[in-house]
C-alpha positions, 0 to 999 in steps of 0.5 A, a space after each residue: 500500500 502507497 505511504 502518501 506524503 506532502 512533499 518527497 524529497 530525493 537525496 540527503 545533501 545540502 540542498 535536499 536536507 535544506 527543502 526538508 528543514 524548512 518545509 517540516 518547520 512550516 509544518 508540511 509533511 516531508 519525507 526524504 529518501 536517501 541511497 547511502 545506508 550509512 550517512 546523509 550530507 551527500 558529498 557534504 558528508 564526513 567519512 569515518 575510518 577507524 575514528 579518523 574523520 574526513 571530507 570528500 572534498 573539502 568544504 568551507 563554511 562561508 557564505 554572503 547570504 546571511 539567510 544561509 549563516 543564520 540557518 547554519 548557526 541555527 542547526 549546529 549552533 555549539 559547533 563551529 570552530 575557526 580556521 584559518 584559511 591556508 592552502 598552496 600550489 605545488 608546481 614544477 617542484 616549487 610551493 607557492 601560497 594560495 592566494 599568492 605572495 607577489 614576491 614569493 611567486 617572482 621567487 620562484 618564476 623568476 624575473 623573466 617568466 614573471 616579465 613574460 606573465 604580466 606582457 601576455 597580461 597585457 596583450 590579452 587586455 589590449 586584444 581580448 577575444 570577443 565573446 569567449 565560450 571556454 575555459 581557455 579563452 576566458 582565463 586568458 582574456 581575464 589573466 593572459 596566455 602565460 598564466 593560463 598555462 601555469 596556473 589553470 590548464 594543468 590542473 583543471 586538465 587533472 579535474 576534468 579530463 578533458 581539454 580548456 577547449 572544450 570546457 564551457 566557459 560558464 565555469 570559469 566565469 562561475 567559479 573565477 568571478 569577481 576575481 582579477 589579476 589587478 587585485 590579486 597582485 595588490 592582496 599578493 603584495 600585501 600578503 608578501 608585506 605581512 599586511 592583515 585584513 582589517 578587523 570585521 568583515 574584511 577579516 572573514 572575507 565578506 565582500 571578497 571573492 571566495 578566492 582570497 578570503 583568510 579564514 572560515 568556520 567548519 564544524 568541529 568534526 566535519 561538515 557531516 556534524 551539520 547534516 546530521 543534526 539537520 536531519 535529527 531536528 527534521 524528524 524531531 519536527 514531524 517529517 521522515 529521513 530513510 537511509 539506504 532508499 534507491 528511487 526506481 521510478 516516478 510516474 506523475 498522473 496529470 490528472 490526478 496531479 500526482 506523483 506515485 514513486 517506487 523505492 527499493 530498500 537496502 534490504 531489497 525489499 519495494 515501497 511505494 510512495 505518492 506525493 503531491 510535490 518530488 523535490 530532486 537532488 539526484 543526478 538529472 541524467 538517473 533521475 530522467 531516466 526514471 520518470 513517466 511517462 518517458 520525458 520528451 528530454 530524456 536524449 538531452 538528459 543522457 548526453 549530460 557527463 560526470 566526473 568522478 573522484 577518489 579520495 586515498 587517505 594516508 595515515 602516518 607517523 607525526 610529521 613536521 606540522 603542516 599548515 595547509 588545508 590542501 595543496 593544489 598540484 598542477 605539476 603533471 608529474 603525478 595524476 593527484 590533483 589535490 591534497 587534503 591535511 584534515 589537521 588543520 581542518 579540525 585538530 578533532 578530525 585526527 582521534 590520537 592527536 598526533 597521526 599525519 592524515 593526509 588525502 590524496 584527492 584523484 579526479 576520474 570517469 568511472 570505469 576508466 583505468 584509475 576507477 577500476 583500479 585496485 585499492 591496494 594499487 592505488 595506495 601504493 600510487 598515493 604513497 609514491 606521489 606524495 613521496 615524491 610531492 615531499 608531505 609525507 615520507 612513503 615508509 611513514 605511512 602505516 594505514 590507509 583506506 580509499 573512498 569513490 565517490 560517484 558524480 562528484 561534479 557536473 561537466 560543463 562541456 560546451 554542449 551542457 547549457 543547451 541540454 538542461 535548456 531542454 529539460 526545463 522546458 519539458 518539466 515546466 510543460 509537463 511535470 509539474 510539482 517535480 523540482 530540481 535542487 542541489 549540484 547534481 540536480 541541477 546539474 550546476 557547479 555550486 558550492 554548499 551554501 548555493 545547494 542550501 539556497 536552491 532548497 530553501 527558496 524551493 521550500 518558499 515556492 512549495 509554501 506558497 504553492 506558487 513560483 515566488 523564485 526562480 531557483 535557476 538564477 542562484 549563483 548566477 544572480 548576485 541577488 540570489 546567490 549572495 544577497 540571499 532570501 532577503 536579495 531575491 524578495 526585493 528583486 521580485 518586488 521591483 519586478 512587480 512593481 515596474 509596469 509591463 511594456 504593451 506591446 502595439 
């Protein structure tokens, strides 16, 4: 027999937990159906292997919104720990600070590179190409040829898998904005005078882009702290969290205004479920592929690509204390893309104190060579990169354990945009009462607080019963994705209140 529920939410991340937490303290009827049978936060979660505590990636807790902050302190109001924010780039055999130190990167490039970094700076300014559609032309309008090379192809190369030429502009304009070469030598001279941001806003970064900013807060013991008190405080309200629930299939009857959703459980055994309104944080591709009747986008739907990753956790003997929160590494001599030190993310993460835990982050397709590798072969490549880096001494290393983490990130290809075009079109028309939320739901590049808002102005639209936002705009408008709730309230009230254009 069908368990009906107001709203079913799919997927136990950022975004889905934030719809629920919203939507159970409206006093709405949620349930939220997760695949992991062992923890909710999605790639927010925190990986526990023999009390050693750990991100899949890494995520800072900072955000323009106030509405997100004030949700975040609301959920673990006990928790939070400062951080000082440190990281660096290795490449070709060389440290340098990220953001950089202007005379430390001079240093280290030496004055004719440097020379030649800041003439190609200069001709990309005076000759720009009109209208860049990828990566490559947009980082080399924004900062010139030579940096391009240095400083962005190889390691977004590792990441993607593919070549600056064929990745959408989009995401570099999304992950890069409001970042520019002027600023960054002036904060890089600063930094290299020892110059502190002021006391206040300056100091945790507000207003700066997320590049440059100095410190952040993180949850004593990981980011899964968050979203497990989320979810603790969702039941608490009235509503549901099931682990370990795959989604089969979702069949909307038009008539009826309906939808009826099949689920099979760890334990193999089939629920059904039927709900006014589905909200969806499951990758778009898996989740067309299961609605009926069959979407007129599912083709559009398919086309659409994933990168994976693995993360290969070291666990060794004390080694001199490292600073860094991670480490990007855009030498192409070694295929691991980033370092993580979980010390310094939260000394609480490393249970006897004293361990050096470091993880060697891995960008892949699954099923490529790197996916289907061993665990065994994969630590034991790990041990040689990070040996050869100079983090960690190989024979040093006494456990270690390998976590896959499945469509980690969307791809931004140059065929993307018009995909999820589609899609909208054909759900609007459609499938009403199905809205998407989330990374892979919208199949967008965000960071934790943007899923956050793309649930919690989703939840608004599910109250109200009516579009109040239009969630596709966060991260893209400055209203929406920093301003917050507040920011996109007052753009639909200016909205409204202009008098339409009749047209002749």
């Amino acid at each position: 027999m069908a368990q009906h529920v107001e709203t079913l939410v799919i997927g136990a991340g950022p975004a889905g937990l934030t719809t629920a937490y919203t939507l159970a303290k409206a006093g709405r009827g949620v349930t939220v159906l997760e695949m992991d049978s062992s923890y909710v936060g999605g790639i927010s979660r925190t990986v526990d292997y023999k009390g050693f505590k750990f991100d899949i990636g890494g995520h800072r807790f900072f955000s323009k919104s106030q509405e997100i902050v004030d949700l975040w302190n609301e959920i673990l109001p006990d928790d939070f720990i400062d951080r000082p924010r440190l990281s660096r780039i290795y490449y070709r055999e060389k440290f340098y600070a990220y953001p950089l130190k202007a005379f430390e990167a001079l240093a280290n490039l030496g004055v004719l590179t440097a020379a030649k970094c800041m003439a190609s700076f200069g001709w990309a300014k005076f000759r720009p190409i009109a209208a860049p559609t990828t990566f490559h032309e947009w980082v080399r309008n924004q900062f010139g040829e030579k940096l391009f090379s240095i400083f962005f192809k190889t390691y977004t190369e590792k990441v993607w898998g593919m070549s600056c030429d064929e990745i959408s502009a989009d995401w570099a304009s999304q992950r890069i904005k409001g970042l520019d070469l002027a600023a960054a030598i002036v904060d890089g001279v600063k930094r290299s005078l020892g110059v502190k941001a002021k006391t206040g806003a300056k100091a945790t970064g507000e207003g700066a882009p997320k590049t440059l900013i100095e410190s952040f807060r993180y949850p004593r013991k990981g980011p899964g702290m968050m979203w497990e008190a989320c979810a603790a405080k969702i039941t608490a309200l009235g509503g549901e969290v099931r682990l370990g629930r795959k989604v089969d299939g979702l069949h909307y009857d038009k008539l009826a205004k309906i939808w009826t959703v099949s689920v099979s459980g760890a334990d193999g055994k089939k629920e059904i479920y039927t709900a006014n309104d589905v909200v969806s944080s499951a990758p778009i591709r898996e989740l067309m592929q299961a609605v009926s009747p069959t979407p007129i986008s599912v083709f559009h739907a398919g086309e659409l690509m994933y990168r994976d990753f693995i993360t290969v956790v070291l666990i060794g003997k004390p080694q001199k204390e490292l600073p860094d929160n991670w480490i990007y590494i855009h030498d192409p001599s070694v295929k691991v893309g980033r370092v993580q030190n979980f010390r310094s993310w939260s000394p609480e993460m490393i249970p006897d104190g004293v361990s050096t835990c470091l993880g060697l982050e891995y960008f892949c397709f699954e099923g490529d060579g790197l996916w289907t590798s061993s665990d065994e072969d994969l630590v034991a490549q790990a041990k040689r990169e990070i040996g050869k880096i100079g983090l960690m001494e190989p024979a040093d290393v006494y456990d270690a354990c390998v976590v896959r983490q499945h469509k980690a990130y969307p791809v931004y290809d140059d065929a993307y945009a018009e995909h999820i075009k589609m899609i909208r079109l054909d759900l609007k028309m459609h499938f009403p009462g199905l809205h998407l939320v989330g990374r892979n739901g919208m199949h967008k590049y965000n960071n934790q607080d943007h899923a956050m808002m793309t649930g919690l102005l989703t939840a608004e639209n599910i109250i109200a019963g009516e579009t109040l936002h239009d969630v596709w705009e966060v991260n893209e408008d400055a209203e929406y994705g920093e301003a917050g709730v507040s920011g996109a309230r007052e753009a639909l009230r200016s909205e409204r209140a202009v008098p339409k254009k009749v047209a002749a």
